[in-house]
C-alpha positions in Angstrom: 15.3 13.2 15.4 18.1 15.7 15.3 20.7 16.6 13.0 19.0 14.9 9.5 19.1 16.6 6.2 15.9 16.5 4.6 16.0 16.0 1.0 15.4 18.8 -1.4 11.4 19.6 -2.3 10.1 16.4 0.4 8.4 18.9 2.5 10.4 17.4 5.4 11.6 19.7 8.3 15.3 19.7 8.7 14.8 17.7 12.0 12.9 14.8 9.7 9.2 15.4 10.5 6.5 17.6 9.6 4.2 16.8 11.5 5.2 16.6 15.2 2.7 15.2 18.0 2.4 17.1 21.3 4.8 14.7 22.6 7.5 15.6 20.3 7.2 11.8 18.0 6.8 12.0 14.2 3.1 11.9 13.2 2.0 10.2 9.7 0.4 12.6 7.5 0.6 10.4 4.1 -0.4 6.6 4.5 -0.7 4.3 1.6 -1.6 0.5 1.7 -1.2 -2.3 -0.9 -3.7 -4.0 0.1 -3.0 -8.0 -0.4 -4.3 -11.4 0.2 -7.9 -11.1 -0.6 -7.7 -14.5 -2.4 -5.4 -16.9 -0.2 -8.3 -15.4 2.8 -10.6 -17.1 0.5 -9.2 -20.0 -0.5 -8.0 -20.7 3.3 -11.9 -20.6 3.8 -12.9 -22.6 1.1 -14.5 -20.0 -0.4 -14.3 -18.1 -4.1 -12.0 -15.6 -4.6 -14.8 -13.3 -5.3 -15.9 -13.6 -1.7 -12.7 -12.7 -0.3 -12.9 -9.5 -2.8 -15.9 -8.6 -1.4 -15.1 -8.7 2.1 -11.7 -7.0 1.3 -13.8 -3.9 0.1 -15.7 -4.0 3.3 -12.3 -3.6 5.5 -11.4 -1.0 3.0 -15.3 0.6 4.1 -14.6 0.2 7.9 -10.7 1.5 7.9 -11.9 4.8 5.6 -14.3 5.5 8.5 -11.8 4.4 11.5 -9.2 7.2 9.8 -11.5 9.6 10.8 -9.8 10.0 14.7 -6.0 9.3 13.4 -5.5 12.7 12.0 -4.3 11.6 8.6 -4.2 14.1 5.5 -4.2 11.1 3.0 -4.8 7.7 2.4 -3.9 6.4 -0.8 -4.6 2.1 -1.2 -4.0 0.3 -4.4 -6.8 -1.5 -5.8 -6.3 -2.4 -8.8 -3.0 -2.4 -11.1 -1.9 -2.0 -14.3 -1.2 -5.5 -14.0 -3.6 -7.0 -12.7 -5.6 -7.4 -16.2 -3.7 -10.4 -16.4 -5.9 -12.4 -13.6 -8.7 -14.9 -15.4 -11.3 -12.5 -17.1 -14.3 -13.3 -14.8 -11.9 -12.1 -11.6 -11.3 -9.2 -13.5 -15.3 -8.8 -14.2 -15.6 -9.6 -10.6 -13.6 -6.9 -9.1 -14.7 -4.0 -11.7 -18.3 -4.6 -10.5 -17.0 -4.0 -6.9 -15.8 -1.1 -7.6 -18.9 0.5 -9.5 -20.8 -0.7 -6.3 -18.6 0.9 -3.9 -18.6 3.9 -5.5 -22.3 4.0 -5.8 -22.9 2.4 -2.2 -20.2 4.8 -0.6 -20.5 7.7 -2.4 -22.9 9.9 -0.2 -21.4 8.6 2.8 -17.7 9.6 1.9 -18.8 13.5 0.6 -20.9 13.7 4.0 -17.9 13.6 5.9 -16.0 15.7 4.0 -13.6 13.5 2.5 -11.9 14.7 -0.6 -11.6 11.2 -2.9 -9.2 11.0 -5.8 -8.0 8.6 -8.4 -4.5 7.7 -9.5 -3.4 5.7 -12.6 -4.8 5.5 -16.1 -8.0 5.6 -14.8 -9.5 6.7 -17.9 -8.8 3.9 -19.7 -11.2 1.7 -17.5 -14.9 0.8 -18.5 -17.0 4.5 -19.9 -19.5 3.6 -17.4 -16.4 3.2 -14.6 -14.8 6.5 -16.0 -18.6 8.1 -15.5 -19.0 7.0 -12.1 -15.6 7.7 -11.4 -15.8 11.4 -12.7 -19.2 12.6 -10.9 -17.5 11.0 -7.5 -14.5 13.4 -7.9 -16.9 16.1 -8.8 -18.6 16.0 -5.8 -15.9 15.2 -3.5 -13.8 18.5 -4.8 -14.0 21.0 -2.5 -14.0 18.9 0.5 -11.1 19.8 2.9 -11.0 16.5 5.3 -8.8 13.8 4.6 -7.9 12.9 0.8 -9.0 9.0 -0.5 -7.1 8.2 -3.5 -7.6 5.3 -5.0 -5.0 3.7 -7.5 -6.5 2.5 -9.9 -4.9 0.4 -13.6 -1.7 2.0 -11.7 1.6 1.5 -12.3 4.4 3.6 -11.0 6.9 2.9 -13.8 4.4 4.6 -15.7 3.5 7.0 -13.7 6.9 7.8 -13.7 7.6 7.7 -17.4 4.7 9.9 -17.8 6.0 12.8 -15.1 9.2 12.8 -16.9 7.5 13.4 -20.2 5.7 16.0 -19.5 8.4 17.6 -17.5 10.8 17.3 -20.4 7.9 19.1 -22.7 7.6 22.3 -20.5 11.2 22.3 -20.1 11.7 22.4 -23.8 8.5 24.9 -24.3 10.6 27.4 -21.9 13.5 26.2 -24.4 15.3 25.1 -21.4 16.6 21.7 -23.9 15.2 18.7 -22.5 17.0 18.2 -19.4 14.7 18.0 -15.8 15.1 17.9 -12.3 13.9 15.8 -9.5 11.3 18.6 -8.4 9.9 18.8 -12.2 9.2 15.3 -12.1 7.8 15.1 -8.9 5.6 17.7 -9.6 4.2 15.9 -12.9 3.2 12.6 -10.6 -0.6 11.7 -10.2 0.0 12.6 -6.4 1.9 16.0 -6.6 -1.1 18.0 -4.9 -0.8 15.2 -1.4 1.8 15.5 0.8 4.7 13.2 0.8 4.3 9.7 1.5 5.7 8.7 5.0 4.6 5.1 5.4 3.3 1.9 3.1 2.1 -1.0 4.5 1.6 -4.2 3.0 -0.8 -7.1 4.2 -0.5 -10.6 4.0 3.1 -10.8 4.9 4.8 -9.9 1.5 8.1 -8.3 1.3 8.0 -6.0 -1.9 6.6 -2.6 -3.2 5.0 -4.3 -6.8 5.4 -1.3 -8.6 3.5 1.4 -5.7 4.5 4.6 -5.2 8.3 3.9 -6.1 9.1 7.6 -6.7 7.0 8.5 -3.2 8.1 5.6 -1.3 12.2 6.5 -1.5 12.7 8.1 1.9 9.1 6.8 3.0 9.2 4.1 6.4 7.8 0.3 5.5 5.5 -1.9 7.6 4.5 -5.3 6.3 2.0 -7.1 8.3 1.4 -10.4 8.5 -2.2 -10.1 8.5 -4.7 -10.7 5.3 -6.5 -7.7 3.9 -9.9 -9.2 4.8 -8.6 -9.2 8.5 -6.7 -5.6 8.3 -8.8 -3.7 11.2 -7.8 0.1 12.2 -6.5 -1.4 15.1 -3.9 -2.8 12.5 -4.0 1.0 11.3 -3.3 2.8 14.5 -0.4 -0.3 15.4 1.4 0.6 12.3 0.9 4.4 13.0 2.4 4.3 16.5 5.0 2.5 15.2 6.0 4.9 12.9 5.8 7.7 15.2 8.9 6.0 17.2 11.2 5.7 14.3 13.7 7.5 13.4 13.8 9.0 10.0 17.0 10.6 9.0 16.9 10.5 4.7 20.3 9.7 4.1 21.9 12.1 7.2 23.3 10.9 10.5 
């Protein structure tokens, strides 16, 4: 991986990799999933959409505990977007009261191991009793120092974006700078500014497109999309996608 010019502020070593293995490959650091195809596992099964919802949280359970031994420092997976509030209102109903569970269910298990969890999106603006449950979780998980969990939730990255940009103009204009920003001020407005930069997405259920994730993150970040339903997605599926990673070459825009 020699001779690549790292863009400015990506935390990228000239030679493209900041995290070298003993063996000289690129090793992830930042992994994030969009986690697809709960519902056509279901329906292949004959069985409600709820059900395939509930088993896609239980792969979610089982990979966060897998990541343990692949020496990631983040794992961000999108599970729920802005958009999604336009599924049917009892889907919606159904996979809020996942979430409250999983938080409740998980919670002691996550701290235990010292796993920092954070949210991304317009969190806030979910259910008070989400937003309650969601706030003691972060409290507690604060000052862990293992591997960060965030969790995007009502997130949108055009949004995000819009947002960053906003608030980087309003500091620039409180240091009465005029409005213009750079690159770096808006990257370090974003909801994941404190993670380190995103090197791989994956997407289940054999789907070819980003759906408004991480745009910003993902531009010099490598893609893997699997073939495989989330249900199904086992850290065996993790540590493939990984490995494969580590053999490409990343050269962000050089030669």
């Amino acid at each position: 991986m020699s001779g690549v010019a790292a863009p400015s502020g990506s935390g990228v070593a000239a030679d493209g990799c900041v995290a070298p293995t003993a063996a000289g490959a690129c090793a992830a650091r930042h992994v994030a999933i969009i986690m697809d195809g709960n519902g056509r596992w279901a329906k292949a099964r004959f069985m409600p959409r709820a059900l395939g919802h509930s088993r896609g949280v239980e792969a979610v359970r089982k990979l966060v505990r897998g990541c343990r031994g692949l020496g990631l420092e983040a794992l961000t997976l999108y599970a729920f977007s802005s958009e999604n509030w336009r599924r049917p209102a009892d889907e919606v109903s159904d996979l809020m009261g996942l979430l409250k569970r999983f938080i409740i269910s998980d919670i002691d298990e996550i701290a235990e191991n010292g796993v920092r969890l954070k949210v991304i999106g317009d969190w806030r603006a979910l259910p008070a009793d989400i937003v309650g449950l969601i706030e003691g979780a972060l409290a507690r998980t604060a000052a862990n120092t293992g591997m960060t969990l965030a969790i995007a939730l009502n997130y949108g990255s055009q949004a995000e974006i819009a947002r960053a940009a906003s608030r980087a103009a309003a500091k620039a204009l409180s240091r009465g700078e005029g409005p213009h920003v750079t690159p770096e001020a808006i990257a370090a407005e974003l909801d994941t500014a404190d993670m380190p930069p995103l090197d791989l997405v994956i997407r289940t259920s054999g789907e070819v497109r980003l759906s408004n994730f991480l745009l910003w993150q993902a531009a010099y970040a490598e893609m893997a999309f699997l073939p495989v339903l989330w249900p199904d997605f086992t850290v065996d599926h993790m540590k493939a996608a990984i490995d494969d990673f580590a053999r490409r070459e990343r050269r962000f825009g050089g030669r």
